[in-house]
mmCIF file as Biopython writes it, N, C-alpha, C and O atoms, coordinates in Angstrom:
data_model
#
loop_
_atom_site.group_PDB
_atom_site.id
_atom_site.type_symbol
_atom_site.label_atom_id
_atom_site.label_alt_id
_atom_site.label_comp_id
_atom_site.label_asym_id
_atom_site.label_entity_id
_atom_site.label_seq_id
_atom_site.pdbx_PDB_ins_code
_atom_site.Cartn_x
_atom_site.Cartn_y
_atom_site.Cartn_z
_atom_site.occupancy
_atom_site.B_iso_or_equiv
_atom_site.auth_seq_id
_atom_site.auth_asym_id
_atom_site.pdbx_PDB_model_num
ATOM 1   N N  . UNK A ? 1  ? -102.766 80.136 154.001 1.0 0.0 1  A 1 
ATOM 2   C CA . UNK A ? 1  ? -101.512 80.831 154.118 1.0 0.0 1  A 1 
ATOM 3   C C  . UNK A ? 1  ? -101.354 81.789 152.934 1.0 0.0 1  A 1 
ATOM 4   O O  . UNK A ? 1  ? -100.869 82.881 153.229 1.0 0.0 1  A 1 
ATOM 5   N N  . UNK A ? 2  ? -101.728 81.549 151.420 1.0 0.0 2  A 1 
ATOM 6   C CA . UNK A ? 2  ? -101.523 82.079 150.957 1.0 0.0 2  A 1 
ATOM 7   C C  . UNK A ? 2  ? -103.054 82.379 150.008 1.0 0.0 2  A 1 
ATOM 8   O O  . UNK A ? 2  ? -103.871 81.470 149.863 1.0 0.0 2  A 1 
ATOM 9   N N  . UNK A ? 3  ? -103.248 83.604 149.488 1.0 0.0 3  A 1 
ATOM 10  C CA . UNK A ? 3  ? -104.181 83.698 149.023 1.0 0.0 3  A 1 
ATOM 11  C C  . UNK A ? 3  ? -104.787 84.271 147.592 1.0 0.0 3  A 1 
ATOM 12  O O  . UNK A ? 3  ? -104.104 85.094 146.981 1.0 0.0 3  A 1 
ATOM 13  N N  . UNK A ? 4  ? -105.586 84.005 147.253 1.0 0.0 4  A 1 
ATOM 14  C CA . UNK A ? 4  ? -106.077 83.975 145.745 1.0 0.0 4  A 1 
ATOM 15  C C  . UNK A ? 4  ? -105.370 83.832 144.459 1.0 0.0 4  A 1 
ATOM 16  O O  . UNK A ? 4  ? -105.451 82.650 144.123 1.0 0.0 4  A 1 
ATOM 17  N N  . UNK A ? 5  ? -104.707 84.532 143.589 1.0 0.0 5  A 1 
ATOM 18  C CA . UNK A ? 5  ? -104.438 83.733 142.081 1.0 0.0 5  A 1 
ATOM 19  C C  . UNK A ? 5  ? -102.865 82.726 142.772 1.0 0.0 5  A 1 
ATOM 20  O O  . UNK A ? 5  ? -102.508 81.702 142.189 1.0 0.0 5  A 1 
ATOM 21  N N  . UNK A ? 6  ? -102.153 83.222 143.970 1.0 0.0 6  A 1 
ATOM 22  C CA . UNK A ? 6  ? -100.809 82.328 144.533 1.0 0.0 6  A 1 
ATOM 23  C C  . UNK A ? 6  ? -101.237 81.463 145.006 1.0 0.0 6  A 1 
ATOM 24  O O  . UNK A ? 6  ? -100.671 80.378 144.875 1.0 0.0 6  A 1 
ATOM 25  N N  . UNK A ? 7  ? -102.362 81.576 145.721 1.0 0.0 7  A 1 
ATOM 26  C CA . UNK A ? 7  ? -102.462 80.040 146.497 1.0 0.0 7  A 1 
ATOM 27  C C  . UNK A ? 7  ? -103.160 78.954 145.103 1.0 0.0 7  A 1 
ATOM 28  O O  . UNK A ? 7  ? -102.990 77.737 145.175 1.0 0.0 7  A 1 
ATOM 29  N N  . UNK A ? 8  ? -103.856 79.524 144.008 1.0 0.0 8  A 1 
ATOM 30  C CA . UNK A ? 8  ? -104.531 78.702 143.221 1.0 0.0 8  A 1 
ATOM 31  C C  . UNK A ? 8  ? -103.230 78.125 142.334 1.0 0.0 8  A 1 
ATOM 32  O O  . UNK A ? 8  ? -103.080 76.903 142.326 1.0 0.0 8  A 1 
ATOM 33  N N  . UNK A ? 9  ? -102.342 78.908 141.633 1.0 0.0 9  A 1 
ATOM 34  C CA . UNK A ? 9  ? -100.909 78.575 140.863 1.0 0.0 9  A 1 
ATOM 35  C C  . UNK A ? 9  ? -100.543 77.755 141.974 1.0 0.0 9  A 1 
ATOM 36  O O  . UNK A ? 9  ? -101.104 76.681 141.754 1.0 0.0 9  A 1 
ATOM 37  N N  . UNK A ? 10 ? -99.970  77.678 142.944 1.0 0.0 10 A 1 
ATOM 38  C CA . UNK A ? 10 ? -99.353  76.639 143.961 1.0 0.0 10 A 1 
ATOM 39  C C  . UNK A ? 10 ? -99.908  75.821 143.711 1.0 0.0 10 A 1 
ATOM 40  O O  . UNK A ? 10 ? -99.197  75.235 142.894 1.0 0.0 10 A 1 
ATOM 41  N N  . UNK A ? 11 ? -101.185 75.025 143.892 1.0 0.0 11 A 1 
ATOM 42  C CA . UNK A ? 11 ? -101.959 74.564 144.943 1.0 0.0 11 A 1 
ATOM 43  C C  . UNK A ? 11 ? -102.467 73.489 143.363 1.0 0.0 11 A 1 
ATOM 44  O O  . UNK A ? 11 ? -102.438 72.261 143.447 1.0 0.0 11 A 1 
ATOM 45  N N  . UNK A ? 12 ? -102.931 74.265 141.926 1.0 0.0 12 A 1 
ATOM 46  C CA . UNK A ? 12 ? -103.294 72.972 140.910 1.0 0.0 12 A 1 
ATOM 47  C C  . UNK A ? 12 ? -102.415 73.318 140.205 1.0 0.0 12 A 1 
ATOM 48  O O  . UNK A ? 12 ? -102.027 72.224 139.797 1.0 0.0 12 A 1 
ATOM 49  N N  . UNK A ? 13 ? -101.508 74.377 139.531 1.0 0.0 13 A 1 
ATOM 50  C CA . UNK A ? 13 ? -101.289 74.849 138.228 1.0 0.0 13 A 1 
ATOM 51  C C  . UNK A ? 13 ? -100.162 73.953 137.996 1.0 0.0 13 A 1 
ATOM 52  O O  . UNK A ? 13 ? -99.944  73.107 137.129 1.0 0.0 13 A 1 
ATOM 53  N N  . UNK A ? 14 ? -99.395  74.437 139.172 1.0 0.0 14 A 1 
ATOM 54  C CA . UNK A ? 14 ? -97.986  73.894 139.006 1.0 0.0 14 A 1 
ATOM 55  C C  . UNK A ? 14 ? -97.452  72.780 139.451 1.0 0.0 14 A 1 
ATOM 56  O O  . UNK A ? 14 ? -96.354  72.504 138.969 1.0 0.0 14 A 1 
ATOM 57  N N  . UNK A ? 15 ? -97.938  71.982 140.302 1.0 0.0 15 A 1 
ATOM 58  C CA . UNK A ? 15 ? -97.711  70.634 140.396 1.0 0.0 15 A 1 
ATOM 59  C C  . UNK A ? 15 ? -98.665  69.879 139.044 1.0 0.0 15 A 1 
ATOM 60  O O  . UNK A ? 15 ? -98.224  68.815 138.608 1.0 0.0 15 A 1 
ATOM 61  N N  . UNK A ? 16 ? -99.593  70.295 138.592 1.0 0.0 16 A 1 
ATOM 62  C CA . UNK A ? 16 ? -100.043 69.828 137.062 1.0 0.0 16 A 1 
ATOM 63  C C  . UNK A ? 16 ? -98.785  70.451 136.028 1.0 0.0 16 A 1 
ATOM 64  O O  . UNK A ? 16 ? -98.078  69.662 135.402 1.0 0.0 16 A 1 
ATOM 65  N N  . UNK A ? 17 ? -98.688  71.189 135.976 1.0 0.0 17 A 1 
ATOM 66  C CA . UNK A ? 17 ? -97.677  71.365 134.919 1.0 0.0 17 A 1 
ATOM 67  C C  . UNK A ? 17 ? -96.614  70.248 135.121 1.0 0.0 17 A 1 
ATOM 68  O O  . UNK A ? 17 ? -96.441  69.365 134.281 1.0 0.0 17 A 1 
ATOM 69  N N  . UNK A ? 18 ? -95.678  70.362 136.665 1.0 0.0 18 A 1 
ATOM 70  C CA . UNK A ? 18 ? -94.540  69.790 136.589 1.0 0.0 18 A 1 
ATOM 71  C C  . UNK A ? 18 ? -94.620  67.916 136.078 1.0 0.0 18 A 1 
ATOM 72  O O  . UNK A ? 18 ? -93.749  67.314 135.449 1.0 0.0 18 A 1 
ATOM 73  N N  . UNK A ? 19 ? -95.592  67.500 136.460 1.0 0.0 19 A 1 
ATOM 74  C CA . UNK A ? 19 ? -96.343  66.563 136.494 1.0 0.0 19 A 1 
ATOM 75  C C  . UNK A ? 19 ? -96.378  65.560 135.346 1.0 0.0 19 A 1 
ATOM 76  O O  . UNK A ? 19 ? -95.987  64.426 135.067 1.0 0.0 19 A 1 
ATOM 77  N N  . UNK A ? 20 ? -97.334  67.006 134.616 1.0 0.0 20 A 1 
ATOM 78  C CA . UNK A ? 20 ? -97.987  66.330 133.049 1.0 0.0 20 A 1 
ATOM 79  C C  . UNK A ? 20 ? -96.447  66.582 132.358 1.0 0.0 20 A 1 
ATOM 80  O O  . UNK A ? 20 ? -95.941  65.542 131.935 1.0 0.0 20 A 1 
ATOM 81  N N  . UNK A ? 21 ? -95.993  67.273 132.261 1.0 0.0 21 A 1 
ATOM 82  C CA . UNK A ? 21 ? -95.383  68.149 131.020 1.0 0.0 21 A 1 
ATOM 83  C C  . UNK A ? 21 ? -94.142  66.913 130.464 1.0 0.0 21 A 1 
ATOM 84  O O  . UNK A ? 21 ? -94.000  66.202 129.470 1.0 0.0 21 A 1 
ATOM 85  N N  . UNK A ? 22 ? -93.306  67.193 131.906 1.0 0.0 22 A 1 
ATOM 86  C CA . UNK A ? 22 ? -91.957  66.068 131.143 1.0 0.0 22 A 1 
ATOM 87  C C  . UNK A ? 22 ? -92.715  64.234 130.971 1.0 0.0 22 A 1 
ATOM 88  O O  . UNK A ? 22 ? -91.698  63.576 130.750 1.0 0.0 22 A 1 
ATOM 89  N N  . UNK A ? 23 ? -93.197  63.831 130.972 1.0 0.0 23 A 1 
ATOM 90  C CA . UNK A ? 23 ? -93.772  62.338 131.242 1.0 0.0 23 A 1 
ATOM 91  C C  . UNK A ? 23 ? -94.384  62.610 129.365 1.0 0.0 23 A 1 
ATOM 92  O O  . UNK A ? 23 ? -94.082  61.892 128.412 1.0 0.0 23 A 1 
ATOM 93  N N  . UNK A ? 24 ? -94.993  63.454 129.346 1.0 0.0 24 A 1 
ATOM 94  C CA . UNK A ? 24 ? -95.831  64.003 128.295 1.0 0.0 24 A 1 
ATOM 95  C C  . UNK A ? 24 ? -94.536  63.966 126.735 1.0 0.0 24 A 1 
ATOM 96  O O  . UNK A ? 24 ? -94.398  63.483 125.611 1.0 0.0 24 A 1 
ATOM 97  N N  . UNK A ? 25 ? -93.861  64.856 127.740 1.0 0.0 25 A 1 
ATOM 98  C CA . UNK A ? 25 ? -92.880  64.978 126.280 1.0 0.0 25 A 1 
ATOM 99  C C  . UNK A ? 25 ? -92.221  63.851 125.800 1.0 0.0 25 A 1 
ATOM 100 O O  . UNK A ? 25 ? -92.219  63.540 124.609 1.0 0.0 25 A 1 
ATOM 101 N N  . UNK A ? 26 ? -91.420  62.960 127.062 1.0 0.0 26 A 1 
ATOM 102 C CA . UNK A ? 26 ? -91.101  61.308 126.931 1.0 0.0 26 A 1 
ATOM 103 C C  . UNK A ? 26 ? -91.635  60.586 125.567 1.0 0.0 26 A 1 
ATOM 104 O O  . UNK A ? 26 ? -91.161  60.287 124.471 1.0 0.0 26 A 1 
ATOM 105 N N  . UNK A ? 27 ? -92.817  60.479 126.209 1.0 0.0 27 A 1 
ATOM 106 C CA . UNK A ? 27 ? -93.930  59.937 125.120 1.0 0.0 27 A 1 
ATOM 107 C C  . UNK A ? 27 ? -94.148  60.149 123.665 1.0 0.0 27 A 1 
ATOM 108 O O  . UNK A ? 27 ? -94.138  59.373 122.709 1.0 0.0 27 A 1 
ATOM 109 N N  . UNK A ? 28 ? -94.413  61.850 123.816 1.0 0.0 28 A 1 
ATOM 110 C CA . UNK A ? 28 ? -94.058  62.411 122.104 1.0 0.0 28 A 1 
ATOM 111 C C  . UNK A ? 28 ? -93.136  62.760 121.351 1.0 0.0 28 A 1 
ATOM 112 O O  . UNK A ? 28 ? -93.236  63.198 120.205 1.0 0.0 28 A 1 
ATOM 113 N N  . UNK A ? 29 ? -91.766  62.493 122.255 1.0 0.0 29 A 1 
ATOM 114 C CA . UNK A ? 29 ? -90.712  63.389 121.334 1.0 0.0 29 A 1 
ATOM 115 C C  . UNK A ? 29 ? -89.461  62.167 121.573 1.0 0.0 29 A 1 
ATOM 116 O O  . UNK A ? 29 ? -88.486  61.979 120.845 1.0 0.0 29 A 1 
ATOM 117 N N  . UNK A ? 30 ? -89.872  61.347 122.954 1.0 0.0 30 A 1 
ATOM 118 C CA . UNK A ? 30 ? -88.441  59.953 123.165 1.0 0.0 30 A 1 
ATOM 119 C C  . UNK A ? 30 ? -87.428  60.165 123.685 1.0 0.0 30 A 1 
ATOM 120 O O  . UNK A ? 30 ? -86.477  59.390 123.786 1.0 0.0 30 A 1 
ATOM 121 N N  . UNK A ? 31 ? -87.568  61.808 124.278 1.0 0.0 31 A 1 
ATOM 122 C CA . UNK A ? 31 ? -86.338  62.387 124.430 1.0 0.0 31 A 1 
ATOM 123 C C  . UNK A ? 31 ? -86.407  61.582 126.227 1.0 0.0 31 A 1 
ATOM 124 O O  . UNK A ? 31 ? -87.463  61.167 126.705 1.0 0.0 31 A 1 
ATOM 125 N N  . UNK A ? 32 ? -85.086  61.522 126.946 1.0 0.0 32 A 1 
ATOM 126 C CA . UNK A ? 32 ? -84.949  60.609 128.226 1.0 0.0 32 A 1 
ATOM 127 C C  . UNK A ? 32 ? -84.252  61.675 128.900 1.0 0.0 32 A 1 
ATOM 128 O O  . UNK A ? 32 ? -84.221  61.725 130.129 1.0 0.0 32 A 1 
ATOM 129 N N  . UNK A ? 33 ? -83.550  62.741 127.982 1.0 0.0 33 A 1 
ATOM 130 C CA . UNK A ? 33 ? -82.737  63.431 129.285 1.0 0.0 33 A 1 
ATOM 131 C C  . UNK A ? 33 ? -83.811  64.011 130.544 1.0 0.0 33 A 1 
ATOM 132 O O  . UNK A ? 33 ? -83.364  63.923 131.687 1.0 0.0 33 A 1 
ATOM 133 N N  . UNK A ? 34 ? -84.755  64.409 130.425 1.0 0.0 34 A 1 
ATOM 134 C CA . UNK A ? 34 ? -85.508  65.121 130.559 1.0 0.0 34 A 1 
ATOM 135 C C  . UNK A ? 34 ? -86.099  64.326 132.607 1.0 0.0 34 A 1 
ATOM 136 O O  . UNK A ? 34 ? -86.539  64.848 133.631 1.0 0.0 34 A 1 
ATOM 137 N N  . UNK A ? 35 ? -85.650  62.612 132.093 1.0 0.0 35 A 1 
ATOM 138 C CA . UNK A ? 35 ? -86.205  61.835 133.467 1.0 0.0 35 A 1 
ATOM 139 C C  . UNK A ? 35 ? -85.021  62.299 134.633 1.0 0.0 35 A 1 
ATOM 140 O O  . UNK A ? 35 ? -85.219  62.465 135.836 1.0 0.0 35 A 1 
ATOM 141 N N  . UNK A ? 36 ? -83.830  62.442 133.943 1.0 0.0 36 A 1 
ATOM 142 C CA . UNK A ? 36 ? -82.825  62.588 135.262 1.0 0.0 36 A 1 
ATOM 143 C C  . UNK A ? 36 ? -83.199  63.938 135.908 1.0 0.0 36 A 1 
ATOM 144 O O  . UNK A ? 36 ? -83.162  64.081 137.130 1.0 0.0 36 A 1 
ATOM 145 N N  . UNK A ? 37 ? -83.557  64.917 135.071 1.0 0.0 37 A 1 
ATOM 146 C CA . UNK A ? 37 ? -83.563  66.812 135.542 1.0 0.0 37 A 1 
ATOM 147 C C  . UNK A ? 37 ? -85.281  66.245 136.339 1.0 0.0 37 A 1 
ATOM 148 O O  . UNK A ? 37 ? -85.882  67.080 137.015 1.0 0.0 37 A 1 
ATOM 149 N N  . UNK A ? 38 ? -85.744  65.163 136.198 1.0 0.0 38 A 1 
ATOM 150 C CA . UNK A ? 38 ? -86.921  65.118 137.223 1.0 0.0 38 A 1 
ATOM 151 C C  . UNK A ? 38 ? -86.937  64.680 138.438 1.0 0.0 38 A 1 
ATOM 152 O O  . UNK A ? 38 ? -87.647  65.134 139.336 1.0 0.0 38 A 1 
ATOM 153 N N  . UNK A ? 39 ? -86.200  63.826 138.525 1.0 0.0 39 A 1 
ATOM 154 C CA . UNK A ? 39 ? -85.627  63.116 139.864 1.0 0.0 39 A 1 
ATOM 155 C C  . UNK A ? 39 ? -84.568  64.002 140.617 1.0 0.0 39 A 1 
ATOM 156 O O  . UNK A ? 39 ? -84.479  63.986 141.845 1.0 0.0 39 A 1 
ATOM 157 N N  . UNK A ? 40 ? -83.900  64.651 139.939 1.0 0.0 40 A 1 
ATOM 158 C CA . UNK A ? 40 ? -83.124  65.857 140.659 1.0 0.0 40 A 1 
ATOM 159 C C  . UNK A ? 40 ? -84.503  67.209 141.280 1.0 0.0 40 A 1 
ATOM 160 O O  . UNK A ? 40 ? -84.834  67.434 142.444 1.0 0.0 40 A 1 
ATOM 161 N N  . UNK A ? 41 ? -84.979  67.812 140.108 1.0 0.0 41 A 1 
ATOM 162 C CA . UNK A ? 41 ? -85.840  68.329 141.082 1.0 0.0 41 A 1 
ATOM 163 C C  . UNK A ? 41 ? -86.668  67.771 141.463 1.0 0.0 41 A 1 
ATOM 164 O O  . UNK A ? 41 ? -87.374  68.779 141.413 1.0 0.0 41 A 1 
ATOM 165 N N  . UNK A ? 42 ? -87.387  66.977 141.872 1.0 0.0 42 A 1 
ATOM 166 C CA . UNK A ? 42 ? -88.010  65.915 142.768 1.0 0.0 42 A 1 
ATOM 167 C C  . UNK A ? 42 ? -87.309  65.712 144.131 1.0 0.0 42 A 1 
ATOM 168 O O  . UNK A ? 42 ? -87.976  66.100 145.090 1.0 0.0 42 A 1 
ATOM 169 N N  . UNK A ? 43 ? -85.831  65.065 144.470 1.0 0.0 43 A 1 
ATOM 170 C CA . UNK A ? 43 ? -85.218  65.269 145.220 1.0 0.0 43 A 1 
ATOM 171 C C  . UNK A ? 43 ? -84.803  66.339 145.641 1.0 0.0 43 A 1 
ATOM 172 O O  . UNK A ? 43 ? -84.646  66.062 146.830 1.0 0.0 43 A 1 
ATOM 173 N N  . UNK A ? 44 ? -84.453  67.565 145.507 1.0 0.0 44 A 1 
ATOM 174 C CA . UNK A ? 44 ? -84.216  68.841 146.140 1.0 0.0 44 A 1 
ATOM 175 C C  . UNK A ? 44 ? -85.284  69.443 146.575 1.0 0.0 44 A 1 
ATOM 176 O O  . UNK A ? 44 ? -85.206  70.175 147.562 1.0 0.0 44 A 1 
ATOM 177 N N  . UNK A ? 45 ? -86.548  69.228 145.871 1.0 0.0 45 A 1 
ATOM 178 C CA . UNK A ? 45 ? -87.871  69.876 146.808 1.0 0.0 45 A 1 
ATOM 179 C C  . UNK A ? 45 ? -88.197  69.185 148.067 1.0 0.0 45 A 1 
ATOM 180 O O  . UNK A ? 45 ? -88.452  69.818 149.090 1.0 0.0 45 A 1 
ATOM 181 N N  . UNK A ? 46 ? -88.193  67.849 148.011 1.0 0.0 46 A 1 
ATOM 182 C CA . UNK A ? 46 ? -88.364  66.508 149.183 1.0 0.0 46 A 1 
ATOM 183 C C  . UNK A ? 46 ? -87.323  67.348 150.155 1.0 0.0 46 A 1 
ATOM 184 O O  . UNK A ? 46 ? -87.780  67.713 151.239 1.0 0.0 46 A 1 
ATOM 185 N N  . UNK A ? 47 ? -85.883  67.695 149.818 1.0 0.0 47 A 1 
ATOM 186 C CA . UNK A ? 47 ? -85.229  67.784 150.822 1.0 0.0 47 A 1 
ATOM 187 C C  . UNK A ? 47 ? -85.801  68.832 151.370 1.0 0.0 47 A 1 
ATOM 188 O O  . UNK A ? 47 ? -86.033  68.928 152.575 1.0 0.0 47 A 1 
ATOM 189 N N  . UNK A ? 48 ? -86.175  70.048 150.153 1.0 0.0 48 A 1 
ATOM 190 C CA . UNK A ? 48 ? -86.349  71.269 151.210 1.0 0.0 48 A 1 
ATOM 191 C C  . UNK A ? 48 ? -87.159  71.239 152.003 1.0 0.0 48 A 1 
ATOM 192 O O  . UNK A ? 48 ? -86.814  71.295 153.184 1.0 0.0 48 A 1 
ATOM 193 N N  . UNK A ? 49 ? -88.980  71.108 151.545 1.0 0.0 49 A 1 
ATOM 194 C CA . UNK A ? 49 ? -89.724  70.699 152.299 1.0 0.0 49 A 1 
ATOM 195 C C  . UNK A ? 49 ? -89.559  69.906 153.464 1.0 0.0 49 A 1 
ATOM 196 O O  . UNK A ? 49 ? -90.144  70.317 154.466 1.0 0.0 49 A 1 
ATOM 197 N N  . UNK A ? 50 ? -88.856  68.803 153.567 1.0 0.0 50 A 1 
ATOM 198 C CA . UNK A ? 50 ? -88.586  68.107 154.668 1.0 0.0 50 A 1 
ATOM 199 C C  . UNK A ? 50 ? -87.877  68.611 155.765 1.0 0.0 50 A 1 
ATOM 200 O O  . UNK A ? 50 ? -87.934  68.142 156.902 1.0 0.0 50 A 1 
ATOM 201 N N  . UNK A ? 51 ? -86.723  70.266 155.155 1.0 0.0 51 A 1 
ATOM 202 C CA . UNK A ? 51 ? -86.389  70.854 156.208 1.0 0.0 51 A 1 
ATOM 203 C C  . UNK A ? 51 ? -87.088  71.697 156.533 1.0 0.0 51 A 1 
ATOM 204 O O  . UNK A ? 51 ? -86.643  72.146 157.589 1.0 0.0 51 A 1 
ATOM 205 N N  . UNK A ? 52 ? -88.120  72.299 156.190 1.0 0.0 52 A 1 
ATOM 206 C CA . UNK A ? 52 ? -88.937  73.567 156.001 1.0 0.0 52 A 1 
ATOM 207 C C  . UNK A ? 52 ? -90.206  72.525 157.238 1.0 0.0 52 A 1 
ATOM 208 O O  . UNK A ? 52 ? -90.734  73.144 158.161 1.0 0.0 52 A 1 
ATOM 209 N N  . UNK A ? 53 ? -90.458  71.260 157.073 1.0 0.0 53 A 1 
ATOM 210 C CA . UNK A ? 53 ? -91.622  70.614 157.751 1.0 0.0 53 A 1 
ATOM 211 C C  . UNK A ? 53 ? -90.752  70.633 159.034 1.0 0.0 53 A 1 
ATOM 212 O O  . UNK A ? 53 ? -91.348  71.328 159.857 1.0 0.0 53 A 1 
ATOM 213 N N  . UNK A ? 54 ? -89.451  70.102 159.609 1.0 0.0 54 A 1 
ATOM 214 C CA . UNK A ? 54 ? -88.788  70.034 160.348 1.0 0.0 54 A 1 
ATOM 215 C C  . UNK A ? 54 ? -88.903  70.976 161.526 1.0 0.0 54 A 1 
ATOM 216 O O  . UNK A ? 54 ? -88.995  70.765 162.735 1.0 0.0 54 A 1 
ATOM 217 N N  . UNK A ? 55 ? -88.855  72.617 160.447 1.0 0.0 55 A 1 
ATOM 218 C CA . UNK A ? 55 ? -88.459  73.732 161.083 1.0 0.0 55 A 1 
ATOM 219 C C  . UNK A ? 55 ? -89.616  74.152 162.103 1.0 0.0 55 A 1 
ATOM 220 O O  . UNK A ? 55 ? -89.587  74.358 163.316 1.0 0.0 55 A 1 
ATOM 221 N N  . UNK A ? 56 ? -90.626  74.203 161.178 1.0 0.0 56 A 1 
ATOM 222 C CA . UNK A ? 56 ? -91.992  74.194 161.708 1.0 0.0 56 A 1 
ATOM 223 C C  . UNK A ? 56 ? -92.118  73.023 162.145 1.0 0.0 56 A 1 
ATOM 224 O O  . UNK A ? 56 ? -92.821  72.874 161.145 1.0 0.0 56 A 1 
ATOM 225 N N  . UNK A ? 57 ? -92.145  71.807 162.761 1.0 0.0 57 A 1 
ATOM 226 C CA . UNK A ? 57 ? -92.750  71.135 164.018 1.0 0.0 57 A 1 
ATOM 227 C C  . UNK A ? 57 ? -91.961  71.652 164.849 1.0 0.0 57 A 1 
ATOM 228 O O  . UNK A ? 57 ? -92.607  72.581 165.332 1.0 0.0 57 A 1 
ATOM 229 N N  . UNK A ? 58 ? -91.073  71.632 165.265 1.0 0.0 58 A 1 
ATOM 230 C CA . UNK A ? 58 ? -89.420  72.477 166.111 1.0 0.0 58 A 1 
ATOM 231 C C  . UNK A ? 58 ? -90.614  74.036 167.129 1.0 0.0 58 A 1 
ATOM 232 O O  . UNK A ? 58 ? -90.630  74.434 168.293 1.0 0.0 58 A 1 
ATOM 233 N N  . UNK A ? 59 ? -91.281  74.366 166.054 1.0 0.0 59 A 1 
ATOM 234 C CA . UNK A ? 59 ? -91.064  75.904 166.090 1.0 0.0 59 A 1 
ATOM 235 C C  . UNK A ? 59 ? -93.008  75.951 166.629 1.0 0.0 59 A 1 
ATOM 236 O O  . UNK A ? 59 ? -93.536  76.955 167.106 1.0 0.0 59 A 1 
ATOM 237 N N  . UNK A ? 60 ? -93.701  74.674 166.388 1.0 0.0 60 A 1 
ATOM 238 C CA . UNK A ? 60 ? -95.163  74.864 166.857 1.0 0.0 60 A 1 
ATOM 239 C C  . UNK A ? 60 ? -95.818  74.554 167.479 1.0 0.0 60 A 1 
ATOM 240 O O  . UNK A ? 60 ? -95.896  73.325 167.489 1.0 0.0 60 A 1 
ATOM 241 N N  . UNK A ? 61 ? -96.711  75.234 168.387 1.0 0.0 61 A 1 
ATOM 242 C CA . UNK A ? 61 ? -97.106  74.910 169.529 1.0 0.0 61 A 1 
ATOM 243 C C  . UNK A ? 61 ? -98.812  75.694 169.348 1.0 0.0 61 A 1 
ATOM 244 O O  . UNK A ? 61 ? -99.368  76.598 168.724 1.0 0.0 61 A 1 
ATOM 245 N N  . UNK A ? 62 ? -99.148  74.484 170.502 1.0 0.0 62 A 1 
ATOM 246 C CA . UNK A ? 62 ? -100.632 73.995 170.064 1.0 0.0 62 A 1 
ATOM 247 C C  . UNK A ? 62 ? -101.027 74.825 171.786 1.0 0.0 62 A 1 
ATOM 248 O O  . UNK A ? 62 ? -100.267 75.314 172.623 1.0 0.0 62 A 1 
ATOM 249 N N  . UNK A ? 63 ? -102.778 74.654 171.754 1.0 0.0 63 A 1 
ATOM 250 C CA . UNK A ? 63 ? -103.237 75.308 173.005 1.0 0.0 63 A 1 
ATOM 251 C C  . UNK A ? 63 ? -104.232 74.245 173.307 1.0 0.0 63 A 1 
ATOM 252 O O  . UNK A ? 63 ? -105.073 74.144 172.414 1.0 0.0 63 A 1 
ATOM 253 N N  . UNK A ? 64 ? -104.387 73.417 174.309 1.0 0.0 64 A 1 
ATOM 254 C CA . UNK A ? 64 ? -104.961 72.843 174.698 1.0 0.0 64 A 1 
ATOM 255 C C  . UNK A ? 64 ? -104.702 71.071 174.857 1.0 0.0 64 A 1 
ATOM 256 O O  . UNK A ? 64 ? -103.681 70.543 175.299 1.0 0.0 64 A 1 
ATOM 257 N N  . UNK A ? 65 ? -105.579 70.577 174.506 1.0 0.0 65 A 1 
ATOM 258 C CA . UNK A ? 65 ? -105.060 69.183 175.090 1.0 0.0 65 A 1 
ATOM 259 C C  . UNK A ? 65 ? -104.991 68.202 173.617 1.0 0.0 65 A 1 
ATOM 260 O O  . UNK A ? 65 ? -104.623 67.029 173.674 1.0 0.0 65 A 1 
#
């Protein structure tokens, strides 16, 4: 769908960043605010995706058996 340096940033960069980074800082710095702003965006992507997966089964159609 998407292609070359966007589909590569999508696809490792940035789910490694979002990933490593706050868990990372936890660890070295103790700071905690950092777990709630993860579970919030954690939950708002789940939702979107889940409406965005929704939209598209709704919307796709296959050829054959």
């Amino acid at each position: 769908m998407y292609h070359g340096m966007l589909k590569w940033i999508l696809t490792y960069l940035l789910p490694y960043a979002f990933t490593a980074y706050y868990p990372a800082l936890v660890f070295l710095r103790g700071r905690k605010d950092y777990i709630l702003l993860t579970i919030i965006v954690c939950s708002v992507g789940v939702l979107i995706l889940s409406v965005l997966w929704i939209r598209g089964i709704k919307r796709y159609s296959s050829i054959g058996n």
